[in-house]
C-alpha positions as CSV (number, residue, x, y, z in Angstrom):
1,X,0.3,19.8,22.6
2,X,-3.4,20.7,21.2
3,X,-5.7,18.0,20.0
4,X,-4.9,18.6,16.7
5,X,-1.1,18.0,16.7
6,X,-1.7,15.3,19.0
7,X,-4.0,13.4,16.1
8,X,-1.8,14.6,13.5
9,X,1.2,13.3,15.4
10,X,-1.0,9.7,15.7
11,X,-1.5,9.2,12.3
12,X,2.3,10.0,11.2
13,X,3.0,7.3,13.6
14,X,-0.2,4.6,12.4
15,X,1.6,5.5,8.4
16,X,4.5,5.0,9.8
17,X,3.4,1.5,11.3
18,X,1.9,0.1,8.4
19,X,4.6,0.6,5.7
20,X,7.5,-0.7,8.3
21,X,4.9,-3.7,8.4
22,X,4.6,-4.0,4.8
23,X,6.7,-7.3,3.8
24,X,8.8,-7.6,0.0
25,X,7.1,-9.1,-2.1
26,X,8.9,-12.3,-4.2
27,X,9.3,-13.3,-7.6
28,X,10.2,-17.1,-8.5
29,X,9.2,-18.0,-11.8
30,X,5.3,-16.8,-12.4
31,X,4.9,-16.5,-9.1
32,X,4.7,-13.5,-6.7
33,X,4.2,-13.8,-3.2
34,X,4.6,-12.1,0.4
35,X,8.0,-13.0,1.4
36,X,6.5,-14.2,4.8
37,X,4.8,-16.9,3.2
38,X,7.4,-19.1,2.9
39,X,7.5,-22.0,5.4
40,X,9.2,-21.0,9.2
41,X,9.5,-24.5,10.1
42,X,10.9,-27.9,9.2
43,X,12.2,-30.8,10.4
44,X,13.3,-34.6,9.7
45,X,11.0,-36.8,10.3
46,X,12.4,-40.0,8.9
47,X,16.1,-40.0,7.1
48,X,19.1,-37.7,7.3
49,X,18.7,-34.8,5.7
50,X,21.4,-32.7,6.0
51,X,21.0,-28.1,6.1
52,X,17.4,-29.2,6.7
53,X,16.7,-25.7,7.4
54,X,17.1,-24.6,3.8
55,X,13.8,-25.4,3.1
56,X,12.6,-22.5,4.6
57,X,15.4,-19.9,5.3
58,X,13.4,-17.7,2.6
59,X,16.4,-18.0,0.0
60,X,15.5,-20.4,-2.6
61,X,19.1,-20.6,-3.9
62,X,20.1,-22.7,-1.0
63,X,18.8,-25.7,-0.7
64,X,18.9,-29.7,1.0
65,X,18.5,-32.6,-0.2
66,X,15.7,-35.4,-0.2
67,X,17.1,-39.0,0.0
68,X,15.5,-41.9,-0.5
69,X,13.7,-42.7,2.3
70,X,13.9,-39.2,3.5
71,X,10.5,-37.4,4.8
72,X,10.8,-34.1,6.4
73,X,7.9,-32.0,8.2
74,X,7.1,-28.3,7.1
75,X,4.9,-25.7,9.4
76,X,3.3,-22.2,8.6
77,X,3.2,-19.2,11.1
78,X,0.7,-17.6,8.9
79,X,-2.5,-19.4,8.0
80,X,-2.5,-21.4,4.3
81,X,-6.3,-21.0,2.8
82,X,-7.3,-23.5,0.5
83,X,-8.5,-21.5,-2.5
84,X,-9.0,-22.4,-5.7
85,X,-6.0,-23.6,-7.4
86,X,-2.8,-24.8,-5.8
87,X,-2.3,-23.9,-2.0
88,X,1.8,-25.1,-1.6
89,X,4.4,-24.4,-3.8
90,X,7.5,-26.0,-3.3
91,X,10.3,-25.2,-5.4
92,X,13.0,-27.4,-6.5
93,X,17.0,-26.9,-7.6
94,X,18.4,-28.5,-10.2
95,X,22.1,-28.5,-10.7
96,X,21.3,-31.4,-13.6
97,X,18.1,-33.0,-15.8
98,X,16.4,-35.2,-13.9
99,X,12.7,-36.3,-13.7
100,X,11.4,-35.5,-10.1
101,X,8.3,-36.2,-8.2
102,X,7.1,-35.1,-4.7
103,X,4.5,-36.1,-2.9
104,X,2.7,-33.8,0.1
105,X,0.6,-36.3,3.2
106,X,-1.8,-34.8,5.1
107,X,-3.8,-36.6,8.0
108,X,-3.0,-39.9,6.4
109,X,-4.0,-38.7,2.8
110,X,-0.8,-38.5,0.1
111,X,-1.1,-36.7,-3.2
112,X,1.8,-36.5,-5.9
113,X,2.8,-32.4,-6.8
114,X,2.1,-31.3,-10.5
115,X,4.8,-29.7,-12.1
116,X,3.5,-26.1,-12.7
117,X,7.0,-24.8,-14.5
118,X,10.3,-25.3,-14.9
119,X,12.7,-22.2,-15.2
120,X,16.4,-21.6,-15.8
121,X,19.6,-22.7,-17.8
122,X,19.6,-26.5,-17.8
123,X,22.3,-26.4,-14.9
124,X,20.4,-23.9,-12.4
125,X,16.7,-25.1,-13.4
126,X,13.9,-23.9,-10.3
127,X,11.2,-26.6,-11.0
128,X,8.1,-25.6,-9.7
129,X,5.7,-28.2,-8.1
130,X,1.7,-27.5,-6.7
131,X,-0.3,-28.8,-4.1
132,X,-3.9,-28.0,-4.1
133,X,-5.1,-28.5,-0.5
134,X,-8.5,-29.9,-2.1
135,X,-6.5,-33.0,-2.8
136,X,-5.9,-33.7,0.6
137,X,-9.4,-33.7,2.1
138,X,-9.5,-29.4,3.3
139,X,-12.8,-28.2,2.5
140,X,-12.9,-25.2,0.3
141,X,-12.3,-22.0,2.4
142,X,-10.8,-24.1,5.3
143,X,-7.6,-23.4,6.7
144,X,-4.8,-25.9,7.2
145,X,-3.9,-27.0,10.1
146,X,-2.2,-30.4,11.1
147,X,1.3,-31.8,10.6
148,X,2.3,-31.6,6.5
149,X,4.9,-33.9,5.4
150,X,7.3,-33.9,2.5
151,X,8.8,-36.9,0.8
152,X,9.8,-37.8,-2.7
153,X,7.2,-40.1,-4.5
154,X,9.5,-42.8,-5.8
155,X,12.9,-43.4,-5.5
156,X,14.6,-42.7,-9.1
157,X,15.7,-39.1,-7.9
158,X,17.4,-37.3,-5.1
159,X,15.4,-33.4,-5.4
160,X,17.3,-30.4,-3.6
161,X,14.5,-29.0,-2.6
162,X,15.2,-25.4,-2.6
163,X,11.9,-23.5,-0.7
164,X,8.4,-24.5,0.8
165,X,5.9,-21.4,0.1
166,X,2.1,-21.0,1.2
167,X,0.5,-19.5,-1.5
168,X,-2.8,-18.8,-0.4
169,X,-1.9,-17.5,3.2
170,X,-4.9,-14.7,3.0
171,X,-2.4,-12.1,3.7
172,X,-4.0,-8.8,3.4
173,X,-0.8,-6.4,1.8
174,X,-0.2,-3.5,3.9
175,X,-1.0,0.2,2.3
176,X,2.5,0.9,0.9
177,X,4.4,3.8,1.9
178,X,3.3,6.7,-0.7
179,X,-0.4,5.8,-0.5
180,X,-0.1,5.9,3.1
181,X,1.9,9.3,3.2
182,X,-0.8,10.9,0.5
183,X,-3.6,9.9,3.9
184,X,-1.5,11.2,6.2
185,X,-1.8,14.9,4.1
186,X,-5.1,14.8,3.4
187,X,-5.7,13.9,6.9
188,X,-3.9,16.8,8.3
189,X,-5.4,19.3,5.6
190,X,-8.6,17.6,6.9
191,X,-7.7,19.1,10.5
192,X,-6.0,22.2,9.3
193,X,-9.2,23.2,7.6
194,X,-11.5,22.1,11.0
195,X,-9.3,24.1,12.8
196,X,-9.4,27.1,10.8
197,X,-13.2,27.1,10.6
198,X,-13.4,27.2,14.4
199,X,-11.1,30.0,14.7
200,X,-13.3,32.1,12.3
């Protein structure tokens, strides 16, 4: 193999790379987001929530259910950046009206979501609730870290809470597939022509 099939045969495999990497993006509402920004963990911290794990199985038609009482813990693989504007969606189901509020601690400070939208038929309603991370004490810029805990702010309603989402996560999107196939070809006209000059 010569060193220019070896290079061209590199960059096939670096395009193929970074559009297998490239994750779907989601649509809920007015918000799009990488698909891997939705929480990876959560557990029950106080309470007994029961399919706990719908929370953040990246489907935000299933769901579980906050009790009274009920407080469950959420986690991020990838970092959450507190930019401007709210940092944490969580979105809940709503299989009838009811007035819900959730409330988001972090290191000892609480602060009560604000309901961005509310979507849907009456009977399969997404509401929408934001957390700006500013709200609980994370500079501007700063990254979250520490344990983030969800429970409801009073004890009128019983919110299936359907997803937990980073918004913010600073993901950089991956060059999709037909921008990075139109490199790879300029690429290898690039080394086609090289090589054709130094045969002249």
């Amino acid at each position: 193999m010569n060193f220019i099939s070896k290079i061209a045969a590199g960059m096939i495999l670096a395009a193929t790379a970074v559009s297998s990497a490239s994750a779907a993006p989601v649509t809920i509402g007015q918000f799009t987001f990488d698909d891997s920004a939705f929480a990876d963990s959560v557990s029950v911290v106080d309470g007994s929530v029961t399919n706990v794990g719908n929370m953040a199985d990246g489907d935000v038609s299933t769901n579980a259910r906050l009790g009274s009482g009920d407080v469950v813990q959420f986690g991020f693989t990838n970092t959450i950046i507190n930019a401007t504007g709210f940092d944490i969606l969580v979105f809940e189901l709503l299989a009838a009206p009811e007035v819900t509020a959730l409330s988001l601690t972090l290191g000892g400070a609480s602060v009560n979501g604000t309901l961005i939208e509310s979507t849907g038929p009456d009977l399969s309603r997404i509401n929408t609730f934001g957390f700006d991370l500013d709200d609980l004490g994370v500079a501007a810029g700063a990254t979250l870290s520490g344990d983030v805990f969800l429970s409801r702010a009073f004890s009128g309603t019983t919110p299936d809470i359907g997803e937990i989402a980073g918004f913010d996560t600073g993901i950089t999107a991956a060059i999709p597939l037909p921008a990075g196939m139109f490199l790879v070809l300029t690429g290898l006209g690039v080394f086609g022509w090289v090589a054709r000059r130094r045969a002249a």
